[in-house]
N, C-alpha and C positions, 0 to 999 in steps of 0.2 A: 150593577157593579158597586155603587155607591151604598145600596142600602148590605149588600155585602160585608163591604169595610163595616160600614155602621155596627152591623152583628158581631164582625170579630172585634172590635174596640171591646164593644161594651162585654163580650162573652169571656175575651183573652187579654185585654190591655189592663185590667183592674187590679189594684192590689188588697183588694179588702174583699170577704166573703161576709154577707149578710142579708136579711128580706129584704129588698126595698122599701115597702111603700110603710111598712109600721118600723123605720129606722129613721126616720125621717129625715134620710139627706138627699141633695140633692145633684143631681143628677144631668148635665144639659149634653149638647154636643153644639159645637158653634161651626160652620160650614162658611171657608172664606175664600173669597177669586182675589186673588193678589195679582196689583201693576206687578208684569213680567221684568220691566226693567228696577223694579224695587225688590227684589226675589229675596237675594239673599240678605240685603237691609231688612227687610222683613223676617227672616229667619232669625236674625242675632237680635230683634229686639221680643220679638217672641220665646225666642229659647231664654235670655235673659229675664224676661220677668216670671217666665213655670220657673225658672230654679229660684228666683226669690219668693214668691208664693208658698212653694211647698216648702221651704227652708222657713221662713219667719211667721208663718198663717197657720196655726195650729188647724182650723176649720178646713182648709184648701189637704183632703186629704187625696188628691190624684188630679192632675195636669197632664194629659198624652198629646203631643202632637203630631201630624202627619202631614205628608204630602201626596199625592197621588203621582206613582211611578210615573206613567205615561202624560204626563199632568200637571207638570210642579207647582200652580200655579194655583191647584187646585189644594186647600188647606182644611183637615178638619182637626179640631182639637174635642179631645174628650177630658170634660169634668168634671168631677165628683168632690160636692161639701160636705162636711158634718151636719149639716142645718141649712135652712133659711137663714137665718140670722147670722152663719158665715159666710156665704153666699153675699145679702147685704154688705157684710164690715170689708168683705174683699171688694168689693166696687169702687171703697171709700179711701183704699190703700195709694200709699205716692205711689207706690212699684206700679199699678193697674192704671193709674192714673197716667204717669208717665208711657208705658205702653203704648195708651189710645191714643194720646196725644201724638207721639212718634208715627204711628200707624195709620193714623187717619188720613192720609194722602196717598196710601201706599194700597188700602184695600179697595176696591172697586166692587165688592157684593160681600153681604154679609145675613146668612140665617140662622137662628139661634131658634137650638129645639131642646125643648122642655121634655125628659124622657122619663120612665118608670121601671126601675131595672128588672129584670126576670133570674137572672145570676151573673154574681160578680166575683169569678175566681182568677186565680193563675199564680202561676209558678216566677212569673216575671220580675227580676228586683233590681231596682237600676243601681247601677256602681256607681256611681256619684257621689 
């Protein structure tokens, strides 16, 4: 199920069509177990910093996040840089910074995968 989702993020959640690996961005999916009783604090400091990211970080060209229906507890985010070097400059951002800082009592497991896309389409456009 998990590697499922994984497929549709990265196959249907994208907004940009390009090669991967000679475009040179990058690429991750971050897989997080959130304290249940921090759920929705969790949520509003996550949804808070993808709409600052994507808004003010030229590099930070896609933020998706998710829950797992039966799961909620269960968190993956998919990202996509322009670069390595937006990648880096976002690490270094208040907004990111602030984030972790909020978050880091609230996540109880955290994997971060380095991925190499195969296609990146969709029709998806967020009204925002």
């Amino acid at each position: 199920m998990k590697n499922f989702l994984i497929v549709c993020l990265m196959a249907v959640f994208s907004s940009i069509s390009v090669s991967g690996q000679q475009s040179g961005l990058v690429v991750r999916i971050a897989k997080l177990q959130i304290d249940s009783a921090q759920l929705e604090n969790y949520k509003a400091a996550l949804k808070e910093h993808a709409e600052t990211a994507v808004r003010v970080e030229p590099g930070v060209l896609t933020l998706y996040a998710v829950y797992e229906k039966n799961n909620p507890t269960h968190v993956t985010v998919f990202e996509i840089y322009a670069s390595q070097d937006a990648y880096k400059a976002h690490l270094q951002t208040a907004h990111f910074i602030k984030y972790k800082t909020t978050t880091k009592d609230m996540v109880k497991s955290l994997e971060l995968i380095d991925t190499v896309p195969i296609a990146l389409e969709t029709k998806f456009k967020n009204s925002n």
